[in-house]
Steps between C-alpha positions, in 0.01 A plus 500: 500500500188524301546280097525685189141372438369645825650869427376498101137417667516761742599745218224413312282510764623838641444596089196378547416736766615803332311502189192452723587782743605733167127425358344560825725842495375615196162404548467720819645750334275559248186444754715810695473714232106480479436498835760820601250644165209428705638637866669820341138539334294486830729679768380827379137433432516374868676782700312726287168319627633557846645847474142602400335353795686613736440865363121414479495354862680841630303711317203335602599484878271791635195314275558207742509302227590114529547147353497182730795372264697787652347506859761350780416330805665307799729212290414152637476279210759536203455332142877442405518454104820329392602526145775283383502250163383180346853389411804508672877521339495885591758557772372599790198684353274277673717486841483848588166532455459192742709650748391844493108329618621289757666826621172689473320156693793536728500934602072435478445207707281685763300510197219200333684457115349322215686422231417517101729437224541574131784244372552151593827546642380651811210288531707221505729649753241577785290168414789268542520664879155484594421894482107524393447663154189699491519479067737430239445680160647263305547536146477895550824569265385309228234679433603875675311774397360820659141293518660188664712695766189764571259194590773376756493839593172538526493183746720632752297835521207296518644295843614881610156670443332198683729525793722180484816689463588849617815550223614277224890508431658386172881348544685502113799589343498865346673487149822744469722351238564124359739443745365706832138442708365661762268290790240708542192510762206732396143536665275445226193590778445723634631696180739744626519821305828656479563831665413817304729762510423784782343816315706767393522837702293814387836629371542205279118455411572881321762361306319135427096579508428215371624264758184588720242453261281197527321326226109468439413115539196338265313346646612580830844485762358198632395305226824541353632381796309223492659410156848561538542296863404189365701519176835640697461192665491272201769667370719507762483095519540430135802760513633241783431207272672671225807615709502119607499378129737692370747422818524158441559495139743738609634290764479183270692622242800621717473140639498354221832725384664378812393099468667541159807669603563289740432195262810633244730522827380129535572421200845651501599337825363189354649516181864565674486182733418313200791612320667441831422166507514428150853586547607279824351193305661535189852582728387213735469281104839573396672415815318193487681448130824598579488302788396212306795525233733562814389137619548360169848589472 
């Protein structure tokens, strides 16, 4: 049985713990709040960026109009980005994002992979078994803006328009709530425009007139084109990094809420042995005195 001593330093200790995991707790939660500011801020700038290509790119179908960001060809080569964080202490923010790309290595092995990360976490991961990193962007988070994540953008559409890859993926954690993340796996390239709606039938079109008009474009369809592709892109990887952010402060913090719940019970358990204990020596103390005046008599 452990000494009086021992259990008062593991109290301490577990203490310790707790105010550190409490900090870290609050901490993350006020990051959370900035970043889930930031995400809520750019989900509907970017499916707003999307909705209106894809209406431009079927409007413009019979024009034969075209961007090489959006063209698709025979997939040999895939870019897999993996986005996970600097620090760990997050649950298992950084673990499912692991194990959802050796899944997509795994179901794409008929396939030549390179790897780039954002985050140290999964660089470390896929160093420390000898998988080839094509580039780490390290230090991306500390200073993530829309600049910062458009260059890396602009890097993998480079290695796409010059042929190295045929589609780029992105693996990350999709923010819902502080306590719930989504793995997700997007193609960043070729961008993939989501499906516009099928027109409406000449009965309808009496009804809504507008819904078949198109727009006049200055300068022209294409040029527009031209502009939009390359900035849907951007956007659609610094809405990843974002998503990412915000999940692990999100994941962090609950954590952190956990480590520290689980410290109290610690504590408690602690706290009773001791008392426990406490109690069998001072009983054990006594009949040592009793026994003593016994002998004496």
């Amino acid at each position: 049985m452990a000494s009086l001593r021992d259990i008062r330093k593991r109290i301490r200790s577990v203490k310790n713990t707790r105010q550190i995991t409490k900090a870290m707790k609050m901490v993350s939660a006020a990051k959370l709040r900035k970043a889930q500011d930031a995400i809520l801020a750019a989900r509907p700038y970017a499916q707003t960026l999307e909705q209106i290509i894809s209406e431009l790119a079927a409007r413009s179908a019979d024009q034969e109009l075209a961007h090489p960001l959006l063209a698709t060809r025979p997939v040999r080569r895939v870019e897999l980005v993996l986005l996970t964080s600097d620090r760990g202490l997050a649950g298992g923010f950084n673990s499912n994002v692991i194990r959802r790309a050796n899944r997509f290595l795994y179901e794409n092995n008929n396939l030549e992979i390179r790897i780039s990360t954002v985050g140290r976490k999964g660089n470390d991961f896929f160093r420390n078994r000898g998988q080839a990193i094509r580039k780490d962007f390290a230090g991306l988070y500390a200073t993530l803006n829309y600049r910062s994540a458009a260059n890396v953008a602009e890097e993998l559409a480079a290695s796409f328009l010059n042929d190295e890859v045929d589609a780029v993926y992105v693996v990350y954690n999709e923010f819902v709530s502080a306590i719930s993340q989504n793995v997700v796996v997007s193609q960043l390239l070729p961008l993939q425009p989501a499906a516009v709606k099928a027109a409406p039938s000449e009965e309808a079109s009496v009804t809504t007139p507008t819904a078949l008009v198109d727009f006049k474009y200055e300068p022209s369809r294409q040029a527009v084109l031209d502009r939009l592709v390359p900035q849907a892109v951007n956007i659609k990887l610094y809405r990843a990094l974002l998503e990412s952010v915000a999940s692990e402060q999100g994941a962090r913090m609950s954590a952190m809420e956990n480590a520290t719940n689980n410290a109290t019970d610690m504590i408690s358990s602690y706290t009773l042995i001791y008392n426990r204990t406490r109690q069998a020596v001072i009983t054990k103390e006594l009949m040592e005195i009793v026994s003593g005046a016994e002998a004496l008599k």
